[in-house]
C-alpha positions as CSV (number, residue, x, y, z in Angstrom):
1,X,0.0,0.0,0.0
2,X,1.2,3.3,-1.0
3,X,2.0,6.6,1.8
4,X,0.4,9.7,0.1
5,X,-0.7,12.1,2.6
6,X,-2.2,15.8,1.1
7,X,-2.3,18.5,3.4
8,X,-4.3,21.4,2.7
9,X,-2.2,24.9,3.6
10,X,-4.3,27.9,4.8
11,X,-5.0,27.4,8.5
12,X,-4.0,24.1,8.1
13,X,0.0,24.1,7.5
14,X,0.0,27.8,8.2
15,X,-2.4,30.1,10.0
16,X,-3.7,32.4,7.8
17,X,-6.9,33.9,9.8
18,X,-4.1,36.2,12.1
19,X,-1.3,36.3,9.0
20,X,-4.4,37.9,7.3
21,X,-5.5,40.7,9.2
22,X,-1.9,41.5,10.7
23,X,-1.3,41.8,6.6
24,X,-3.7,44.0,5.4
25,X,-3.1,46.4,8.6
26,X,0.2,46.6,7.5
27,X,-0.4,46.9,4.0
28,X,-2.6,49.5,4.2
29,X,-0.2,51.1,6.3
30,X,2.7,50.6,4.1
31,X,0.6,52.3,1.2
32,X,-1.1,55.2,3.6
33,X,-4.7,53.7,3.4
34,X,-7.3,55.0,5.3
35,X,-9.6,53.1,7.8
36,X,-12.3,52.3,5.3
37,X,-9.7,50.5,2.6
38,X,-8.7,48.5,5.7
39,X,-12.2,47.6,6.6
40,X,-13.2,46.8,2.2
41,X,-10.1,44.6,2.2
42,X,-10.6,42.6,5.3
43,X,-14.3,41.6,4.4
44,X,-13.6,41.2,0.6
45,X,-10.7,39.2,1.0
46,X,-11.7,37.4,4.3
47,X,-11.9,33.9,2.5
48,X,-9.5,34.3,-0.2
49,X,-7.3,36.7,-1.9
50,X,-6.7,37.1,-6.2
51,X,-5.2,39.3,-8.4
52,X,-8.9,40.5,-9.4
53,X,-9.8,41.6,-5.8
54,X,-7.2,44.8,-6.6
55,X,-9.0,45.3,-9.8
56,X,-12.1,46.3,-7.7
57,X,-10.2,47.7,-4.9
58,X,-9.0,50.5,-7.4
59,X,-12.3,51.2,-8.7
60,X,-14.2,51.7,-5.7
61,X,-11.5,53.8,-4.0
62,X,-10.0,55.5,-7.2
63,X,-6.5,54.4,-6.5
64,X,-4.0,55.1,-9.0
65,X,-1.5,52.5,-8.0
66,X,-1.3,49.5,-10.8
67,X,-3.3,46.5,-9.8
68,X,0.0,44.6,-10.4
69,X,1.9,46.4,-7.8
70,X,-0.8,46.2,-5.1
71,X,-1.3,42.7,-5.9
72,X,3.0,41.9,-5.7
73,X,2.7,44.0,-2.4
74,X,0.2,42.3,-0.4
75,X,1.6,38.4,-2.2
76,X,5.1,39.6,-0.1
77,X,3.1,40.7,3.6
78,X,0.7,37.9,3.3
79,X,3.7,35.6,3.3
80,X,5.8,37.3,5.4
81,X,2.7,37.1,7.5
82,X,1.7,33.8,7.4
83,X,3.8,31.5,10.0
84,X,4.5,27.0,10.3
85,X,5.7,26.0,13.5
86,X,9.0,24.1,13.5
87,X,7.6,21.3,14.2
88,X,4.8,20.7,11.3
89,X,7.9,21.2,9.1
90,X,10.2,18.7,10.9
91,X,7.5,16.2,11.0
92,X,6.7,17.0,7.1
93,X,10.5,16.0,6.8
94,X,9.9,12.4,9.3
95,X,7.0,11.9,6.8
96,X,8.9,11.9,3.9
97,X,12.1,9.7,5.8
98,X,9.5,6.8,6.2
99,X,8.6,7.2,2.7
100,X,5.1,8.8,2.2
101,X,4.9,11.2,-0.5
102,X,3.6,14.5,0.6
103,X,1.1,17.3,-1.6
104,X,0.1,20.4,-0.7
105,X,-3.4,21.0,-2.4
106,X,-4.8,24.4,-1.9
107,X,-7.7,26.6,-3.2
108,X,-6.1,30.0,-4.1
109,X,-3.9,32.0,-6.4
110,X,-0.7,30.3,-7.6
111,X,1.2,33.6,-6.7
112,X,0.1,34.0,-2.9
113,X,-0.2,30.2,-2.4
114,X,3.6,29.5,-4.1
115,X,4.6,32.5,-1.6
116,X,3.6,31.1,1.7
117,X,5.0,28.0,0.9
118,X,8.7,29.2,-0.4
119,X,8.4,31.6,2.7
120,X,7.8,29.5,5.6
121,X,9.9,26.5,3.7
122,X,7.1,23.8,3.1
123,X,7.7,23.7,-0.2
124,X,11.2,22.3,0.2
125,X,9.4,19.6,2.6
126,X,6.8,18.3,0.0
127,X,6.9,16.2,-3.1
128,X,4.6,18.0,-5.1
129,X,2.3,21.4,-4.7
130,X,-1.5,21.9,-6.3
131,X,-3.2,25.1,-6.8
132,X,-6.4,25.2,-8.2
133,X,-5.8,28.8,-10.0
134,X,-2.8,26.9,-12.0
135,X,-4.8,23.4,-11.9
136,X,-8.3,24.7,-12.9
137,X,-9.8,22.7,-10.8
138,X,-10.9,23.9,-7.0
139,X,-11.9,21.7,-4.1
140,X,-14.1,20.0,-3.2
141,X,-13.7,18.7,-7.0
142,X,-12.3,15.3,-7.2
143,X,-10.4,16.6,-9.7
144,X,-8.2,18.1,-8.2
145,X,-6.8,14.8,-5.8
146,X,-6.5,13.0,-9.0
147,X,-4.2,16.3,-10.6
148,X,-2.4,16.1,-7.1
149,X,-1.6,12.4,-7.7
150,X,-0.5,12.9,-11.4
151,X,1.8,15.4,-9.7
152,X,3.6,13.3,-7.2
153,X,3.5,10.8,-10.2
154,X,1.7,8.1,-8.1
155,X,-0.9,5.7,-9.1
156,X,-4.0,6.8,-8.3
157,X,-5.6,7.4,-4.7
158,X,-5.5,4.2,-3.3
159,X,-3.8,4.4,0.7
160,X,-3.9,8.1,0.3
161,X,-5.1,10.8,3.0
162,X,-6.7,14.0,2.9
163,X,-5.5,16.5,6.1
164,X,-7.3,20.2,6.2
165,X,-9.3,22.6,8.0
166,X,-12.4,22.4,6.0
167,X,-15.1,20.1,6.5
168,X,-16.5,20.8,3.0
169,X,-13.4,21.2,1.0
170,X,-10.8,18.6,2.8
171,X,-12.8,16.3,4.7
172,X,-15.9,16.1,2.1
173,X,-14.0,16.7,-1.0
174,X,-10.9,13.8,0.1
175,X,-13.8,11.6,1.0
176,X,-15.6,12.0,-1.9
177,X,-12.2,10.9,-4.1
178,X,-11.7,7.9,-2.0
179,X,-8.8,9.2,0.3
180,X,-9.2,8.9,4.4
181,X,-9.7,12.4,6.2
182,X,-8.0,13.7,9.0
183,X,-10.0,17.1,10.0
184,X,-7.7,19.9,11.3
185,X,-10.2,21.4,14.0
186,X,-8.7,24.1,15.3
187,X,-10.5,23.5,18.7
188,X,-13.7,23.5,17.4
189,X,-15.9,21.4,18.8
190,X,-18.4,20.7,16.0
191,X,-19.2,16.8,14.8
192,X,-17.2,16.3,11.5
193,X,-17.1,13.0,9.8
194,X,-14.2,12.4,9.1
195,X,-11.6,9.2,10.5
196,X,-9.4,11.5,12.4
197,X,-10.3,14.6,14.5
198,X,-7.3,16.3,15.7
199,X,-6.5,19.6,16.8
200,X,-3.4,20.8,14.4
201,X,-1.6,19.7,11.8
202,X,1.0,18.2,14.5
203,X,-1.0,16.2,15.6
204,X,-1.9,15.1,12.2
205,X,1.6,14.6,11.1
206,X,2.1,12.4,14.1
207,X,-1.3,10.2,13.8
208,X,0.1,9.9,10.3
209,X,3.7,8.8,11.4
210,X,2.5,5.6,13.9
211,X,0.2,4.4,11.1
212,X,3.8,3.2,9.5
213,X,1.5,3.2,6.2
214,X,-1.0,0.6,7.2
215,X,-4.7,1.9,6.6
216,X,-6.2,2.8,9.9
């Protein structure tokens, strides 16, 4: 049986929910701002960020900066912002010593999402990376498991797991492909159905680890 493990990245790998805000208070700061671009940029962006979001941010407050530059601006806070604790990324690096292959699959912009990970250093800890602007493809599609296989150049899903955040997109979408779920919970305390509940990706990483690649 084969050890393929994806993880998800936003408030999964990293925690993006405080990188976020602490990034757009800065940005707007960085770029003088006032209070009510703050406040457009924190609701519009809340669930994700794209290069199209500045396209609308300069209409509705008449900016004259290039969308381009805004957009390279806030790619470089968010992942300066964004943060992995040391050990998620040494136990990325066990993972891959006792030879599962390791994805990141992640709704988002190629740009942000490619930033984060080169920032904190996951990308250097996994086999292969999938982004559903670059892939086409967004979770919960099945899709876009399969395109993360075909990455790692694995066959298919079979013995493969599915860790993230999201009860829809991770837990729903991974189950949905065939692949067993771990749901990142984050403390919360609602009923997910998933095989694994834990409460960070650690935790995750190290449920992984004793399984020695035998299907719980």
């Amino acid at each position: 049986m084969q050890r393929l493990a994806f993880f998800d990245l936003d408030d999964t790998l990293v925690d993006r929910t405080q990188g976020f805000r602490a990034c757009v208070r800065s940005f707007c700061s960085d770029l003088g701002f006032a209070e009510d671009v703050e406040e457009w940029l924190l609701d519009a962006m809340y669930e994700r960020a794209y290069r199209s979001d500045f396209d609308r941010l300069r209409s509705e407050f008449a900016l004259s900066a290039p969308t381009e530059e805004l957009w390279q601006h806030y790619c470089s806070g968010m992942a300066a912002a964004v943060t992995c604790p040391p050990a998620v990324l040494s136990g990325l690096e066990e993972l891959r010593a006792a030879g599962w292959r390791l994805a990141v699959v992640t709704n988002g912009a190629g740009d942000i999402q490619r930033a984060k990970l080169a920032r904190t250093g996951i990308d250097r800890r996994v086999d292969a990376v999938c982004v559903s602007e670059e892939v086409g493809i967004r979770k919960p599609e099945i899709g876009i498991f399969t395109e993360a296989a075909r990455l790692l150049g694995v066959d298919g899903l079979s013995g493969g797991w599915m860790v993230g955040d999201s009860p829809e997109k991770d837990v729903a979408g991974g189950r949905a492909a065939g692949l067993r779920t771990i749901w990142v919970s984050g403390g919360n305390g609602n009923a997910v159905e998933a095989d694994h509940v834990v409460s960070d990706a650690g935790e995750a990483i190290e449920l992984l680890l004793g399984m020695n690649g035998v299907r719980a």
